[in-house]
Each structure stands twice: as C-alpha cells, then as structure tokens.
C-alpha positions in Angstrom: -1.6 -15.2 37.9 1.7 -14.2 38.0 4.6 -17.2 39.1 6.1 -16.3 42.6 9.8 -15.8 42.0 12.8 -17.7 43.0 14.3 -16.6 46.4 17.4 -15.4 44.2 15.0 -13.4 42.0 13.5 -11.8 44.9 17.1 -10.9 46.1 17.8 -9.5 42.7 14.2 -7.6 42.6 14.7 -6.7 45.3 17.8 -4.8 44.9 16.5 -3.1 41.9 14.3 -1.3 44.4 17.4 -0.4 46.6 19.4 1.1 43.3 15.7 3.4 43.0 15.8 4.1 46.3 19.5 5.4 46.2 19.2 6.6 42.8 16.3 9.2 44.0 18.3 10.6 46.9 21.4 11.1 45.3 19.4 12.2 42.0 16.0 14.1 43.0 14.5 14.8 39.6 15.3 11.5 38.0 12.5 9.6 36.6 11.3 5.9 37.3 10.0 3.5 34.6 10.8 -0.3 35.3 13.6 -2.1 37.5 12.9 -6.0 36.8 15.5 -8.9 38.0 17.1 -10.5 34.9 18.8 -14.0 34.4 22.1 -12.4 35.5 21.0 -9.7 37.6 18.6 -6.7 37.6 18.8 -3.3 35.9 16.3 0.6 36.6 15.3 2.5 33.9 16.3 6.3 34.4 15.2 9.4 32.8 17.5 12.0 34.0 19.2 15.2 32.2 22.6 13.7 34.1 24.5 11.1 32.6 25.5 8.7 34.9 29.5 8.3 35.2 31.3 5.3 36.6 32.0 7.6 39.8 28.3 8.0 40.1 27.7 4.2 40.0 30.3 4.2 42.7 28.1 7.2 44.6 25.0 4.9 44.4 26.2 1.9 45.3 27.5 3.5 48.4 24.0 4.8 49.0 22.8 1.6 48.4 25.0 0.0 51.3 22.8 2.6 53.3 20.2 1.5 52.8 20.4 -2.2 53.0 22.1 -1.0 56.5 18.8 0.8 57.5 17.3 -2.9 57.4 14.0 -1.1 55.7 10.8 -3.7 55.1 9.5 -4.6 52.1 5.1 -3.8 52.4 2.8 -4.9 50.2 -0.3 -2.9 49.5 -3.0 -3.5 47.0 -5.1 -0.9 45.9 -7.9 0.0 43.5 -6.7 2.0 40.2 -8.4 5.3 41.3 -6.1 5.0 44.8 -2.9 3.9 42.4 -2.8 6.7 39.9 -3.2 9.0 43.4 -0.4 7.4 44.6 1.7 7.9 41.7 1.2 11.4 41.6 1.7 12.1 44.7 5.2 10.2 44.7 5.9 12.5 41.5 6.6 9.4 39.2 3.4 10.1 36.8 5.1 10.1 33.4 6.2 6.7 33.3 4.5 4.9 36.0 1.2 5.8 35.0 1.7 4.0 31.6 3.2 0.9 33.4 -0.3 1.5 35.0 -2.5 1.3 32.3 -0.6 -1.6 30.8 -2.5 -3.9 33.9 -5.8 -5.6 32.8 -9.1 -4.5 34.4 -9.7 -6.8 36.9 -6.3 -7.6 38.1 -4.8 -7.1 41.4 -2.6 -3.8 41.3 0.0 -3.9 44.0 2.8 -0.8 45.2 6.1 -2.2 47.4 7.3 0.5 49.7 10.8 0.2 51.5 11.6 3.1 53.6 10.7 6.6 51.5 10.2 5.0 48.6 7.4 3.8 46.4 6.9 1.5 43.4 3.9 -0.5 41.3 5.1 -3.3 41.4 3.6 -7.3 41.2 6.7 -8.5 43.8 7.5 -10.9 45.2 10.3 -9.0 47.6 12.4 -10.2 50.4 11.2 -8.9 53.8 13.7 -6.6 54.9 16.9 -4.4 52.6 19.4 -6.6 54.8 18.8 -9.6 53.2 20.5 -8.7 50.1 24.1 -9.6 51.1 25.9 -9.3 47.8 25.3 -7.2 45.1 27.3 -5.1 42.9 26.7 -2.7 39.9 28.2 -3.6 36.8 27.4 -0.6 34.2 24.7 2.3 32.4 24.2 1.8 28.8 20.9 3.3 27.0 17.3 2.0 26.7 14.6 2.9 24.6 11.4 3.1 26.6 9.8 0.0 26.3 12.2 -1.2 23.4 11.0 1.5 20.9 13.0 3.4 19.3 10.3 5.8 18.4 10.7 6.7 22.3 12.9 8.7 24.4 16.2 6.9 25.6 16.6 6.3 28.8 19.8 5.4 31.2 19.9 1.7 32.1 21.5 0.7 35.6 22.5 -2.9 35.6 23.5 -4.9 38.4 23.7 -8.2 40.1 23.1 -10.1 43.1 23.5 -12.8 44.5 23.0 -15.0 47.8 26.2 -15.1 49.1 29.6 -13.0 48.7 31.1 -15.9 47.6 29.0 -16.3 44.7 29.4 -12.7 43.9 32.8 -12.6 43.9 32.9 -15.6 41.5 30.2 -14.1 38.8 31.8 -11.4 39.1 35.1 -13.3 37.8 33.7 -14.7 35.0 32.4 -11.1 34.0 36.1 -10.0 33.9 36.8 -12.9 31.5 33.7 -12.4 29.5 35.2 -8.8 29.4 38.7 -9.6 28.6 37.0 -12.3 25.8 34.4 -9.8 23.9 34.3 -10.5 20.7 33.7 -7.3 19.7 37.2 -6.2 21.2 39.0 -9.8 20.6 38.1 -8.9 16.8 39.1 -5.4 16.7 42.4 -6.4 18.2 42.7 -9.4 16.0 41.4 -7.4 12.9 38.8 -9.9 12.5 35.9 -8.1 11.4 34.6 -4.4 11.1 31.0 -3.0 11.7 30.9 0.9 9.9 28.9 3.4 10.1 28.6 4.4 6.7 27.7 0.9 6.0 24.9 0.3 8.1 24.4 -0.4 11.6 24.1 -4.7 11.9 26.0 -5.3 8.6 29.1 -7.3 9.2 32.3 -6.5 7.3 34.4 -9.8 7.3 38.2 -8.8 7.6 40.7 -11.2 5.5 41.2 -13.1 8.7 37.8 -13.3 9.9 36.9 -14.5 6.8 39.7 -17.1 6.5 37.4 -18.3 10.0 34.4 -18.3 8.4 35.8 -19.9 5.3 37.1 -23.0 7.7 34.2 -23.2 9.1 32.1 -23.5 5.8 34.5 -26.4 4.8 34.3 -28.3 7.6 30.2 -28.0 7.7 30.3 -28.8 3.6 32.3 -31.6 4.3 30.2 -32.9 6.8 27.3 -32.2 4.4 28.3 -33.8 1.5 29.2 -37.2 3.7 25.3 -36.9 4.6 23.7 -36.9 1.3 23.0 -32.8 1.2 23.5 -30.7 -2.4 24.2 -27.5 -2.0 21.6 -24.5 -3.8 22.0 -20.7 -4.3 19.5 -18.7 -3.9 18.7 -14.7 -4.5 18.8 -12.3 -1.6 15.2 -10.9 -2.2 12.2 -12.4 -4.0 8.6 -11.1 -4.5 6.2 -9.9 -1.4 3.9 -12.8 -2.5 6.5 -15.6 -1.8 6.3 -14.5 1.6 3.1 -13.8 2.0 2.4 -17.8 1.0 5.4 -18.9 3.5 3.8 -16.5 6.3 6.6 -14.8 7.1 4.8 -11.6 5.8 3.1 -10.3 7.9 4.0 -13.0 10.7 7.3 -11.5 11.3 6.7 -8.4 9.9 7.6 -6.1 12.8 11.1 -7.7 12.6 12.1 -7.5 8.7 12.6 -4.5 6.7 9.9 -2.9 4.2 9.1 -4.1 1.1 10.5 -2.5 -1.6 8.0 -1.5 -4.3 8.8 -2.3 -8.0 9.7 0.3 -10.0 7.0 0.8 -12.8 4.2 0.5 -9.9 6.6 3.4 -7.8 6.6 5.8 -10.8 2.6 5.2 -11.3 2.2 6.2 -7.7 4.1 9.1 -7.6 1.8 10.9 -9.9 -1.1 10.2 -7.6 1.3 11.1 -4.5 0.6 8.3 -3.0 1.6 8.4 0.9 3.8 6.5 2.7 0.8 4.3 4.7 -0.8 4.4 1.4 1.7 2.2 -0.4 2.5 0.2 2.8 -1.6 -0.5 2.6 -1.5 -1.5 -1.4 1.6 -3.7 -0.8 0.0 -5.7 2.0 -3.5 -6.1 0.1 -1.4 -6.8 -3.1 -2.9 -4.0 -5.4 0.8 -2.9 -6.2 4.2 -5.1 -6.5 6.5 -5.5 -4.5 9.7 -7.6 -3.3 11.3 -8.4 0.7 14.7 -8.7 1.8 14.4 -12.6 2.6 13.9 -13.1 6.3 14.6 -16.5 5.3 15.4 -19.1 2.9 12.7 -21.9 3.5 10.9 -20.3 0.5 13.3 -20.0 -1.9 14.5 -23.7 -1.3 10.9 -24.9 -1.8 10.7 -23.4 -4.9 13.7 -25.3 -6.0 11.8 -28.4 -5.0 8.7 -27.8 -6.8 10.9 -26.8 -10.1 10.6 -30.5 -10.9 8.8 -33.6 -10.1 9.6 -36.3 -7.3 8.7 -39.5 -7.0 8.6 -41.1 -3.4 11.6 -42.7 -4.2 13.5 -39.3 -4.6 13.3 -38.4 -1.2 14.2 -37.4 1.1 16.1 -34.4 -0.4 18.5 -32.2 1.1 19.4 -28.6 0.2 21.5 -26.7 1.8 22.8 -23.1 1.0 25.0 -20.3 3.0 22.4 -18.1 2.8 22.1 -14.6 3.6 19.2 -13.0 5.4 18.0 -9.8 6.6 15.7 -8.6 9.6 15.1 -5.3 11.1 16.9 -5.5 14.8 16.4 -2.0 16.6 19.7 -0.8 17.4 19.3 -1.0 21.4 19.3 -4.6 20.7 22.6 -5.1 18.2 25.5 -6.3 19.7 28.7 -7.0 17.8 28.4 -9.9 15.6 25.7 -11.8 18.3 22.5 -10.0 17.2 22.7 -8.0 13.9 21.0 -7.0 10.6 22.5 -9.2 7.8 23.3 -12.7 8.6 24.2 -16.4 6.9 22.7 -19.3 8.1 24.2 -22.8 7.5 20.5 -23.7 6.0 19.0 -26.5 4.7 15.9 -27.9 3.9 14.8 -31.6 3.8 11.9 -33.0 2.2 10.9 -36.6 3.0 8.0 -38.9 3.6 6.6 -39.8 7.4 8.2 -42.6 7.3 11.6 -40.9 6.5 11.3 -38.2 9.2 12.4 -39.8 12.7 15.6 -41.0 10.7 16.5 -37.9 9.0 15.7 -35.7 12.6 18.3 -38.1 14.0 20.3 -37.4 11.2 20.6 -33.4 11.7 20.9 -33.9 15.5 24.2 -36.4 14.7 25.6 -33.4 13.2 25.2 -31.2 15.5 27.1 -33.3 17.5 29.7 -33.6 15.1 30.1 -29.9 15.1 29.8 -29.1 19.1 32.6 -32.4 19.5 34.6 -30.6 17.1 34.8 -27.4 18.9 35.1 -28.3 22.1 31.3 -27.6 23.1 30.3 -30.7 24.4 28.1 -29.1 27.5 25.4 -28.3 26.4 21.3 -28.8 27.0 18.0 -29.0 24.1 14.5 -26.9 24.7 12.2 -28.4 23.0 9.6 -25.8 21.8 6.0 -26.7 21.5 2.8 -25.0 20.0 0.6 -23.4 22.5 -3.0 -25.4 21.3 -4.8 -22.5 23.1 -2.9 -20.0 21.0 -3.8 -18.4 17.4 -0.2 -17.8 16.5 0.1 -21.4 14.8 -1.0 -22.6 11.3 -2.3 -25.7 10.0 -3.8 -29.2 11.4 -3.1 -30.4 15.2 -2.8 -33.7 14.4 0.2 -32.8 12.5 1.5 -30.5 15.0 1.1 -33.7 17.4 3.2 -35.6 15.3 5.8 -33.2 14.5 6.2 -32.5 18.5 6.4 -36.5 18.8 9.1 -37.1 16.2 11.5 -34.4 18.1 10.9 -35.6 21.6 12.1 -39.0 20.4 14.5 -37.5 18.8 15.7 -35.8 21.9 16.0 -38.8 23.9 18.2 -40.4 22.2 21.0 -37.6 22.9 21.7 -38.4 26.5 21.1 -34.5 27.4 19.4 -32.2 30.1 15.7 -30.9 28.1 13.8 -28.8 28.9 9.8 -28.4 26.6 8.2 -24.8 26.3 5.0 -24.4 25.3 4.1 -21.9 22.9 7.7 -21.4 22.0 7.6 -22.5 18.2 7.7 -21.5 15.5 4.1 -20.8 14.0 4.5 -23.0 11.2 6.3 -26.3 13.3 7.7 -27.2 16.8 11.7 -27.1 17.1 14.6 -27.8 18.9 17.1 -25.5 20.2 20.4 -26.4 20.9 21.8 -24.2 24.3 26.0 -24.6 24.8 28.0 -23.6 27.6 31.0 -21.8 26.7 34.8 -22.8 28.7 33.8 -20.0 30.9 30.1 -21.4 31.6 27.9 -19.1 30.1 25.4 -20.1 27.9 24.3 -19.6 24.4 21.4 -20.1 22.4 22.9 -21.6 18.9 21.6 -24.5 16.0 18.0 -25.6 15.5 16.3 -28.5 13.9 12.6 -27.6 13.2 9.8 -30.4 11.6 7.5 -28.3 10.0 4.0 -30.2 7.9 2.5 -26.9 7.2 4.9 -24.9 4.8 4.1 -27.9 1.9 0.7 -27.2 2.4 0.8 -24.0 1.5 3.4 -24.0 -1.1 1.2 -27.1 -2.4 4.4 -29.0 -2.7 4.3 -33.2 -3.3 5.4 -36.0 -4.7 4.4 -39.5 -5.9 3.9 -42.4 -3.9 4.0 -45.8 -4.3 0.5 -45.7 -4.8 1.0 -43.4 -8.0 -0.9 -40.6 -6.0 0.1 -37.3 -4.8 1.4 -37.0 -1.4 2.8 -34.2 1.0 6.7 -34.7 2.1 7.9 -33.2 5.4 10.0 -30.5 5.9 12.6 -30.6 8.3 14.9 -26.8 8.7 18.2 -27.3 10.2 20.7 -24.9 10.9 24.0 -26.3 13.7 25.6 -23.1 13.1 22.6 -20.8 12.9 24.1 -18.0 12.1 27.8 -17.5 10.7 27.8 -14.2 12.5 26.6 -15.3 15.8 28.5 -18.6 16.1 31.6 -16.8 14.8 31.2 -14.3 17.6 30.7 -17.3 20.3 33.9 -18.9 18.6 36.0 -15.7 19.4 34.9 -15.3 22.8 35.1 -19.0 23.8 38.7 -19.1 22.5 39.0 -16.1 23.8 40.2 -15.5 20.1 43.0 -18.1 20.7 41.6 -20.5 17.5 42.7 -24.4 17.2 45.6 -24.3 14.8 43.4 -25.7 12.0 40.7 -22.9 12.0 43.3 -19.9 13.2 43.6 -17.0 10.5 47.3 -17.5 10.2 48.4 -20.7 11.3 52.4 -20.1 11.4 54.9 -17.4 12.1 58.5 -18.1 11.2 60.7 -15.2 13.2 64.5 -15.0 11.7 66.8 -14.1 14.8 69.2 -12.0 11.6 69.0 -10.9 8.4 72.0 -13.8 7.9 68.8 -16.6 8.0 66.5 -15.0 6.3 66.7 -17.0 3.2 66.0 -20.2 5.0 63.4 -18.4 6.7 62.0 -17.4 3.4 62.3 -21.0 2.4 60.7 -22.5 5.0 57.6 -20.2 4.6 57.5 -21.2 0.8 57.5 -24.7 2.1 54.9 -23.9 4.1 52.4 -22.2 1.7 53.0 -25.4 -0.8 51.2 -27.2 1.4 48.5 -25.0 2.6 49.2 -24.0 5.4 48.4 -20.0 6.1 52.3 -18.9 7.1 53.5 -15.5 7.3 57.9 -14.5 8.5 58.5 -11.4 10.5 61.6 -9.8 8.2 61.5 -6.8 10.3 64.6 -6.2 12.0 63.4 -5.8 15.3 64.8 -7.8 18.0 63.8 -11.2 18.8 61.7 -10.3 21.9 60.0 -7.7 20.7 59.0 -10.1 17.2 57.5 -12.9 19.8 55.1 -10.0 21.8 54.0 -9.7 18.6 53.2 -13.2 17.9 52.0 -13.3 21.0 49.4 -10.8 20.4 48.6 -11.5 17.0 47.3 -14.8 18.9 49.4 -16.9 16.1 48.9 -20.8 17.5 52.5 -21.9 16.1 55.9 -20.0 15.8 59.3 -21.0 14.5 62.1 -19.6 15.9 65.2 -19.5 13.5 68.9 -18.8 14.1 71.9 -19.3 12.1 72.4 -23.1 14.4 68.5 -23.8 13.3 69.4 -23.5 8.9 72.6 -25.4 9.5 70.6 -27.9 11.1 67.7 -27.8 9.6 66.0 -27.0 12.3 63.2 -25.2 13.6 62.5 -23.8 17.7 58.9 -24.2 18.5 56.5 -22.2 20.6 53.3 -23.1 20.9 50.3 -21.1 22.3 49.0 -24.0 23.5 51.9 -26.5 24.8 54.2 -23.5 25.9 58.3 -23.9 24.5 58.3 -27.1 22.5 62.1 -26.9 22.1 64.6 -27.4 19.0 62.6 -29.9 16.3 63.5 -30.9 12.6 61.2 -28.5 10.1 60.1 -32.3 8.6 58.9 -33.4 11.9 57.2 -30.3 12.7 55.7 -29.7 9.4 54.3 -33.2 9.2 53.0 -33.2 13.0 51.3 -29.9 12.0 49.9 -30.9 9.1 47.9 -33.9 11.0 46.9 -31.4 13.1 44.9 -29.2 10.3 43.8 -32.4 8.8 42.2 -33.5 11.7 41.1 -30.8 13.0 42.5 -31.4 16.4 40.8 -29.5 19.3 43.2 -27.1 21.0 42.1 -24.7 24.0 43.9 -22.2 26.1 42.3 -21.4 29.4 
C-alpha cells in the first residue's frame, strides 16, 4: 500500500499536475511521462521538439497562476486496466503513460486525478482544489533520460517548488540563490580549483594546483588524526582480478553500477579467432571460463588480502589499514554533478579487523573521529541513519544472528553521540548494517557524507582468521570507515560551505603581500621569502597596478590574509592587514603577524564568512 503523503507533499504533487496542466495548453503536442514531488520540490517529464527557454518557464508559470485561479478540484477515479489504457488514449498520452501503466502489479488499485481538462495515472494523494497551492515557483529545465536510462530518449525536466506559505517560499528560495552563488562547480572554476574535460572522461576529476593543495590539507589532517589512533597506512592497485570480486560480492552485486571487466589479453587474442561476441565474453567472464580484471569498486578486498598475507594472533588485533584509495563506478551522465557524484573517486578508507569483544570500542573509535573532523570544519549539525537489513529481503549475505549483532553494536554506538537518528530498514549494505553520517551545511542544506559500516560476512568469505587464546582459529570483525567518504564529494561540500572562502590553514594560498611601489618591493620580496621559510603558501603581487585594483584581486582570488606594504610599513617593519574574515586589522609588526598566523595553521583554527 502506498504511504499517504505529507500535506506539503500533496501541495508539491500537486502542483506538478498544474505545471502539466499549463504545460499542455501553452504546448499542445508535448508529451507526459512522470511529475512526482521531491524533497525540495517537484519536477514533469517533457517530450517535446521545443526546448524550453527561461521565457517559456516564465509563460507557464503564468498559465499556472491561471489555473490555481480557476480553483479546479482534484477527482479521484479508480478504474480497471482495460478502462485505463482507454483513457490514456483517448487523452493522447499513450507513449509514455501506457508504460507507467504496465509498470503497476496485477491486482493493484489503478487510479487517474483529473483537475479541470486534464488527466493523469496517478496513485495521489492531491489537495482538493488548484487554490490551495499558495506558493510555488519554477526554478529550471535540465534533461532526463526516461526512466534514468541512457539507452532512452532524453527528455526536458521542469523543476519547481512549493511550499505552504509565501513566506517560506520566499525564504527557500533565498537559500537557492546562495546555493547558486556557492556552486562548487562555479566557486572552483573561478578559483581554478579543479577541471572536469571532455577528452578526459566525463566523472574524472582533474585536481588544479590549488585544489590539490586542499586535498593535500585535508589528507594531513585525516593522517594525523590516523596515526594518533593506531591506523597504518597500505597502497593498493587500482584493479585486481574479476575473481576478487566475485568472492567480496561486489561482482555481480553492484554490477549495474561499475564498469566492465576488462578481459586479459592472451584470453582476448584466443577469442578473437573464434569471434567471440560482445554478450559472449560478458557471459564467459561472469561464469569464469575466461580471465579477467575490474576497475575496483572498492578497496575492502584488496585490504583483506593484505590481512591474510600473514598470520595474526588474537593478540594482534585489532588492525587498522587505511589507504587514499581510488575507485571507480559507472554513474550515467544524467546523474554526474561536479565533484558531488562522479566516476573516479578517493575514499579516506580503512579497514579494521578485531575480535567481538574489540568491536563496540573500536565503532566508538571511528565515530570519535568523525567528530574530530565535522568540529574541525565547522560541521557540528548534523544527524546519523542507521541502516538495517531488511530480514524479509534476499539482498543480504550471511548468518542473522550476526546481522543482529552487528545492528546492535551500531545502535549503541549511536547513542552515545547525543544526536537526532533516524533506522531504515533494508538500507544496508548487503554484506553489513551501517551508519551514515547526514551534515547541514552554514546555509542548512544537508549532505549525505562519512560512514562506519560492521560487516561479519566479508571474513567469511575471504576465510580470513586469526588465533585465539584458545590456540584455535577464529573469525575477526570487520569494521569500513570512511569520515570523508569521498575526497571528491567532501571537497565539493567544502567549497560550497565556505562558499570557497577556506580557513586560513586549509586555503590554497594562504598570504598575499601587495607592494603599494616598486620602491618596497624588496621588503616585499623579503617578507614573502620569510614567509615560504616557514611554510606558509605566500604569493606578492609585483604588478604595477594600482593598489585598489591589486586588493579586487585578492579579493576575488578569495586569499584569507593580505599584507599591505608601503614605503612607512619597511621602515617600520610593518605590515597593514586585511583579513577576509575580521575585515581591516590595521598597521601590525610582520613578527606579530607572522607568529599569530602561524598558530593559526597549526591549529587549525575554524574561520567562516557568512
């Protein structure tokens, strides 16, 4: 049975009817697939030969005001499939609907809305009458594979949002102008942070210098925080044999999402002889009657690996790996966004291996880091969902006494952070329950990031151990733990929560020393050298533009710290501050300053500009 919706839901659903409703007078031809409300808003699928402008969103949203006006009512009607696919064609929506049709189970209820002249299968639930939306707006048209696949025709997506009140709506719509001005993807264009290219690959990061000073802070702070906990760091190789995953599972678990094998070269050349075809080899790879290797999905098996290269005794444990490591998964390219959902990515992974008795201490362990990392940043709002194994589900592996223990340990664990939770069934992974850490961002959006995940199954399949006290073989525990998740993603986050204005300790280039003349530019050139001699990333602006034009600069390079120099400044000594953060700081001693921004760094001192 489906859940009854949310009065806001129903306002949003509601208005996705509406923008069809307009969409078909202004637009006669255009075709209907789905118009579902969203977490944000609601969006209609079009397919149209017109490509919807900005001014046409205006035209709609007019025509949208129209009808609200016309106060039209929401009916329900429930009808038998034979009267629905009648209905369909007669409305002229066959191409589309009729597969949205087919996709309902014999036996279910199948249900139309109508409001006004127009139609729609649809489950509802509706408000009664158009004039209950109050405030909506349309925000954009981007493009849409039907139903996700790229195999299929692209459609034109309407989005839009509603909400109960103007005032609300005028407050969303707000932060949507800061999320805007924030992007990540333009933030880091304009900062020349990183650079996605065509002739690349579509999903593959390039890390600019200065992104990749970010990334590089960011590594040293989690290593540092790694090393205090016990962890060793591994490398590991960016593929490894079909049969490695195959054992883990994630071949053919996640095989929709990861790129195709590649087949080793002497079984490739044996083939061709026989021209073997394309489902051919994808058969023979899967059964394992040829060779072949994966772009690693993930890690997990790689690390094990490194566990089982040598024997442990109980009183080894646990063990901690941890690795940068890079993985790969096929993401259509409807779905890529920037650095926030890509192709290529690197996780801050590791892998811990203990006893039973180890794992409630070690989960608390990973969950104190997190914290460490979200205090750090200036991400202290945030919530935990707790995912959990469906037990009337055949997606998960192994015994359900250890899945009972394994979802124990983690809602213990989760009580001890003082946190809003939330527990989803069949939300884990199929190999362990997890936890998934959700931040709010200084503009209050939320974002999915780290995960700690307790996981008996993988060392039964790998057929890892180690020794007990007993002198007997036992199974460890895995626990996966990632705070960052992926250096990609968070980086992106980072960008847009700072609105690319990083704390001075984590910004690309830290200092900017601006002579006012050529007459000071050896003390400028000195103080940079001073500068670089004790780490900090320092630049000087010797061009000889004027002083106000050298500050814009600053200004828009986002640099957290410049020095002002003049000819009174060298005689002095002296440096003139401005801070993006604390505004004019004034005249200051280059000593003081250096050594009040050198604490800074080392403490990595949280600094935000709203």
């Amino acid at each position: 049975m489906k859940e009854q919706m949310t009065p806001l839901e129903e306002i949003r659903h509601s208005a996705s009817h509406v923008l069809a409703t307009a969409v078909l007078r202004l637009f006669p031809d255009a075709k209907l697939d789905i118009g579902p409300p969203t977490d944000s808003g609601f969006y209609y699928d079009f397919d149209l030969e017109h490509k919807f402008t900005h001014e046409d969103l205006e035209k709609i949203e007019a025509e949208m005001k129209k009808v609200i006006k016309e106060n039209q009512r929401f009916e329900r009607q429930e009808v038998s499939r034979e009267e629905a696919i009648r209905m369909i064609e007669e409305f002229g929506q066959a191409e589309y609907k009729l597969g949205r049709l087919a996709d309902i189970p014999e036996g279910d209820t199948i249900s139309f809305y109508r409001n006004g002249e127009f139609l729609d299968l649809c489950a509802g639930s509706h408000v009664n009458y158009t004039k209950k939306i109050k405030a909506f707006k349309l925000l954009s048209v981007a493009g849409a594979y039907h139903r996700g696949d790229e195999s299929n025709k692209q459609l034109q997506r309407i989005y839009g949002t509603a909400f109960a009140t103007k005032d609300e709506l005028a407050a969303y719509l707000e932060q949507v102008e800061e999320a805007r001005k924030r992007d990540h993807r333009r933030v880091g264009k304009d900062m020349g942070l990183f650079h996605i290219d065509e002739a690349v690959g579509q999903g593959l990061i390039l890390w600019k210098p200065k992104g990749n000073t970010v990334r590089q802070e960011l590594q040293a702070f989690i290593i540092e925080q790694l090393d205090k906990q016990g962890y060793t760091q591994v490398t590991t190789p960016h593929i490894g044999k079909l049969d490695l995953f195959k054992t883990s599972g994630h071949f053919p678990y996640y095989q929709e999402s990861q790129f195709p094998p590649l087949i080793e070269r002497d079984s490739l050349q044996s083939l061709a002889t026989e021209n073997a075809t394309c489902s051919t080899l994808t058969k023979q790879l899967e059964t394992g009657d040829i060779d072949g290797y994966l772009l690693r999905p993930m890690n997990c098996p790689m690390h094990i690996k490194i566990y089982d290269s040598e024997p442990h005794s109980y009183r080894d444990l646990p063990v901690r790996l941890a690795e940068f490591g890079t993985v790969y998964r096929w993401e259509q390219s409807g779905e890529l966004n920037g650095m926030t959902r890509v192709r290529g990515f690197t996780q801050d992974d590791a892998h811990i291996f203990c006893t039973e008795e180890q794992l409630q201490d070690e989960i608390q362990g990973c969950l104190d880091l997190v914290k460490i990392v979200f205090g750090t940043l200036g991400m202290e709002e945030y919530s935990v969902r707790v995912s959990l194994r469906d037990p009337n589900s055949d997606k998960y592996v192994g015994d359900p006494e250890d899945w009972a223990k394994a979802e124990s340990a983690l809602r213990e664990a989760v009580k001890t952070l003082g946190v809003p939770y939330v527990e989803e069934e069949g939300e884990a992974a199929f190999y362990g329950p997890k936890i998934d850490f959700v931040v709010k961002d200084v503009i209050g959006r939320e974002w999915q990031l780290g995960t700690v995940q307790v996981d008996y199954n993988l060392p039964v399949r790998f057929d890892i151990n180690y020794i007990g006290s007993d002198n007997k073989p036992h199974r460890p525990v895995m626990i996966h733990r990632a705070p960052f998740g992926s250096m990609e993603r968070f980086c992106g986050l980072l960008i847009e929560h700072f609105g690319g204005d990083f704390p001075t300790w984590l910004a690309p280039e830290q200092v900017r020393i601006l002579p006012i003349s050529d007459k000071v530019a050896d003390y400028a050139a000195e103080l940079l050298a001073d500068l670089k001699a004790a780490g900090v990333r320092a630049t000087a602006d010797f061009n000889s533009e004027k002083l106000g034009a050298k500050i814009r600069l600053a200004e828009l390079d986002k640099v957290p710290n410049t020095l002002v120099v003049g000819a009174k400044e060298a005689e002095e000594r002296k440096v003139s501050v401005r801070s993006r953060f604390e505004g004019d700081r004034g005249s200051m001693s280059f000593a003081d300053f250096k050594a009040d921004l050198l604490q800074l760094i080392e403490k990595r001192q949280l600094q935000i500009k709203k």
